[in-house]
C-alpha positions as CSV (number, residue, x, y, z in Angstrom):
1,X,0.0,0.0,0.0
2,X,1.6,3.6,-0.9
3,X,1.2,6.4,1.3
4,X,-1.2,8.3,-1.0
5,X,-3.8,5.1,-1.0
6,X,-3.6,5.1,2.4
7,X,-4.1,8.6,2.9
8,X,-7.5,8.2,0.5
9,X,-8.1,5.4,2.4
10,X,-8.1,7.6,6.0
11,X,-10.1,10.5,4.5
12,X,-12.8,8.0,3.2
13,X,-12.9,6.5,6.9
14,X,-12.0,9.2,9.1
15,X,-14.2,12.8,8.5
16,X,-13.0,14.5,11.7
17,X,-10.3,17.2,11.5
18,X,-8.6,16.3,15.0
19,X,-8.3,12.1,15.0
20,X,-7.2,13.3,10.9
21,X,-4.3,15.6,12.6
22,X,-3.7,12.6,15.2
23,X,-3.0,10.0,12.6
24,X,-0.7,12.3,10.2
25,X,1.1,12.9,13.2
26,X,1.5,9.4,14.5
27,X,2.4,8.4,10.8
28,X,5.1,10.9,10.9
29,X,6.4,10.0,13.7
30,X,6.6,6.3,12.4
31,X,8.4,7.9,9.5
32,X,11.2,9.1,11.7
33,X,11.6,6.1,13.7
34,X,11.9,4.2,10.7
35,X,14.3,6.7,9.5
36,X,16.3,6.1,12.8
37,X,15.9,2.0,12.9
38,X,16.5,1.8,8.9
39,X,13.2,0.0,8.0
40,X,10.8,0.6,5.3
41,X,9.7,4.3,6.2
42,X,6.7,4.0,4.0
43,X,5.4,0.7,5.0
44,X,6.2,2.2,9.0
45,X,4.4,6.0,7.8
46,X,1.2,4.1,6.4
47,X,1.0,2.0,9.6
48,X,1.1,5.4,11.7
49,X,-1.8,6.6,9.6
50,X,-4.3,3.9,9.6
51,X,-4.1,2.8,13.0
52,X,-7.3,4.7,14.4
53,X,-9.2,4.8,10.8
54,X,-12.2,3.1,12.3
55,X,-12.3,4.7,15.6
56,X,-14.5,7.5,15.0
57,X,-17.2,6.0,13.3
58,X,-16.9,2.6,15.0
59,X,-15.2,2.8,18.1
60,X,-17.2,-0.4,19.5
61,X,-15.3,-2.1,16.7
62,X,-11.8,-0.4,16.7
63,X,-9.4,-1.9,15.4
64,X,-11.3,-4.9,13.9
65,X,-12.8,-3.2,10.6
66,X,-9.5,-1.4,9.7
67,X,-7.5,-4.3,10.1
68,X,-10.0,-6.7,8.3
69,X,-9.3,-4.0,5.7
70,X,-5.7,-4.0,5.9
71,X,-5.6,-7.9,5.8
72,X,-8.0,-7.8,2.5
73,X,-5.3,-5.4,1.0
74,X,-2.8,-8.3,2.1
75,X,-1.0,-5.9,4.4
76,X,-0.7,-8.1,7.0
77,X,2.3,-6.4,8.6
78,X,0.7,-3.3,9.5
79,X,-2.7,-5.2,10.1
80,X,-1.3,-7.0,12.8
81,X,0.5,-3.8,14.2
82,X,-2.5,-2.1,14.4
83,X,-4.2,-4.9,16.4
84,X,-1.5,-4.6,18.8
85,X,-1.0,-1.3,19.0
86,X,-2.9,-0.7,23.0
87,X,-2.0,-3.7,25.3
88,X,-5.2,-4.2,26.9
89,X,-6.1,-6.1,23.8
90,X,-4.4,-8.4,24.4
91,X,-2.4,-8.8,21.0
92,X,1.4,-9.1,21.9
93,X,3.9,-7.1,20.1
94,X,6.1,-9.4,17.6
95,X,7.8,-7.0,15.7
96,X,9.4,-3.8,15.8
97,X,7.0,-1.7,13.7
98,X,4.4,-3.4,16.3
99,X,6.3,-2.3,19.3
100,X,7.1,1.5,17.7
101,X,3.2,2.2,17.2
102,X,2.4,1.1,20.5
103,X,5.3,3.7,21.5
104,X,4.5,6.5,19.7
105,X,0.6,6.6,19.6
106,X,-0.3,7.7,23.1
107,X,2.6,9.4,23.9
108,X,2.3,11.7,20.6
109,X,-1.1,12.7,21.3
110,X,-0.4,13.3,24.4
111,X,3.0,15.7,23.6
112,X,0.6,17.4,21.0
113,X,-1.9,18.7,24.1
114,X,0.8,19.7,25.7
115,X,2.3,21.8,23.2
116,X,-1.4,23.0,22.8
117,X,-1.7,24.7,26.4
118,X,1.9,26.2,25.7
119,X,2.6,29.6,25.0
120,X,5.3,28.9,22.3
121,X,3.7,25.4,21.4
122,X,6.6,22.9,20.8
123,X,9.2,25.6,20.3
124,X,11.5,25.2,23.6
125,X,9.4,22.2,24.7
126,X,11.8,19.5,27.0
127,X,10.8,15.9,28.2
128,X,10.9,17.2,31.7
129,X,7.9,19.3,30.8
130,X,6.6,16.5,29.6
131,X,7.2,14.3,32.2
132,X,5.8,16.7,34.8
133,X,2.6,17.0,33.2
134,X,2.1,12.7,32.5
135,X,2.3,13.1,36.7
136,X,-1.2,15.3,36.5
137,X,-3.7,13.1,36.2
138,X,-6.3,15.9,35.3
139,X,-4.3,16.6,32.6
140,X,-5.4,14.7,29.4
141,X,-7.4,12.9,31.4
142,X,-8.0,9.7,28.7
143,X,-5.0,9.1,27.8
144,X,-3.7,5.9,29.4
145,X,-0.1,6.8,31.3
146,X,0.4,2.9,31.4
147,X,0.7,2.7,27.7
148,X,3.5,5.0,27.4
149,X,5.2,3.9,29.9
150,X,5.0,0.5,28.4
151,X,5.7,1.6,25.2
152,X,9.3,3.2,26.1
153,X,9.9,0.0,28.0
154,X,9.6,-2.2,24.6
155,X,11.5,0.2,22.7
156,X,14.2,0.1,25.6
157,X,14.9,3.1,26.1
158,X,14.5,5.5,28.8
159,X,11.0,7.2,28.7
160,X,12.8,11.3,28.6
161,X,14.9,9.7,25.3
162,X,11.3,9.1,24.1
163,X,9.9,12.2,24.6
164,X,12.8,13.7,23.3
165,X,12.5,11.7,20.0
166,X,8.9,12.5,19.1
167,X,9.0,16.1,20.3
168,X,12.0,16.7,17.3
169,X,9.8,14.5,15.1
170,X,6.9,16.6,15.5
171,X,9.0,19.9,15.1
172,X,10.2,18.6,11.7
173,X,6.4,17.6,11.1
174,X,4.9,20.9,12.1
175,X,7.9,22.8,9.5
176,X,7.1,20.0,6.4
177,X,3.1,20.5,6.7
178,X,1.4,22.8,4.3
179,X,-2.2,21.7,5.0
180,X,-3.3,24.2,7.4
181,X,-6.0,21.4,8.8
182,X,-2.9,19.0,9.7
183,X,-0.7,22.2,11.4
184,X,-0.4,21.6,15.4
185,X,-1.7,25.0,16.6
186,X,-1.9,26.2,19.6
């Protein structure tokens, strides 16, 4: 699957501006880490974008249709890293790309509202920041602090190096995207 049938793919499933924005910046950060671990940055990118497809109109049944979907399109791969990608489902991770979206997802949505109740957004932005704000639980209330820190624990490294990762991806996504809908703003 190429990037730009995916992307058809995630505007045909997915209307909403914001979970849109979430997925192009989840894919990104895929890209990068693919970038850094040498794999297949388009394969990784695609699997970034697709993993919440479903979720808004069928969160009852997210991730089954979009990986039944995937797996029809015989991308197995990304299908089954998209099943795994929140461990409560009980789907263990297998492979890398499976352990990196599990990584990334949370903990990118949750750097982007951080950088959204920042004065200068992600400009200046440190792990410790982020690391303070995980510790408020009011704080993005939904998103699950157990994943992230389960997801730096697969990647083995420390959780800051993490942060620190996705917080330069998403700088060098913020300066690539021209789609004013796709822009983190504050």
């Amino acid at each position: 699957m190429t990037f730009d049938s995916a992307v058809e793919l995630l505007n045909e499933w997915t209307k909403g501006a914001p979970l849109r924005r979430h997925a192009h910046t989840v894919s990104f950060v895929m890209r990068c880490y693919a970038k850094h671990f040498e794999e297949n940055e388009e394969k990784w990118a695609v699997t970034g974008l697709l993993h919440d497809a479903d979720y808004e109109a069928h969160p009852d049944r997210h991730p089954d249709l979009i990986v039944a979907k995937l797996k029809e399109l015989d991308e197995g791969d990304i299908a089954y890293a998209v099943s795994a990608h929140y461990t409560k489902w009980g789907n263990p991770t297998r492979s890398l790309l499976d352990k990196v979206l599990l990584a990334s997802d949370e903990l990118t949505g949750f750097i982007v509202a951080c950088s959204q109740v920042r004065p200068d957004g992600l400009n200046g932005m440190k792990a410790k920041s982020v690391l303070k704000k995980l510790k408020q639980k009011s704080f993005a209330a939904k998103v699950d602090r157990e994943e992230i820190r389960v997801g730096a624990e697969l990647l083995g490294v420390p959780l800051n190096e993490h942060i620190d990762f996705i917080i330069g991806a998403l700088h060098e996504y913020q300066s690539s995207v021209a789609d004013k809908e796709l822009k983190i703003t504050n």
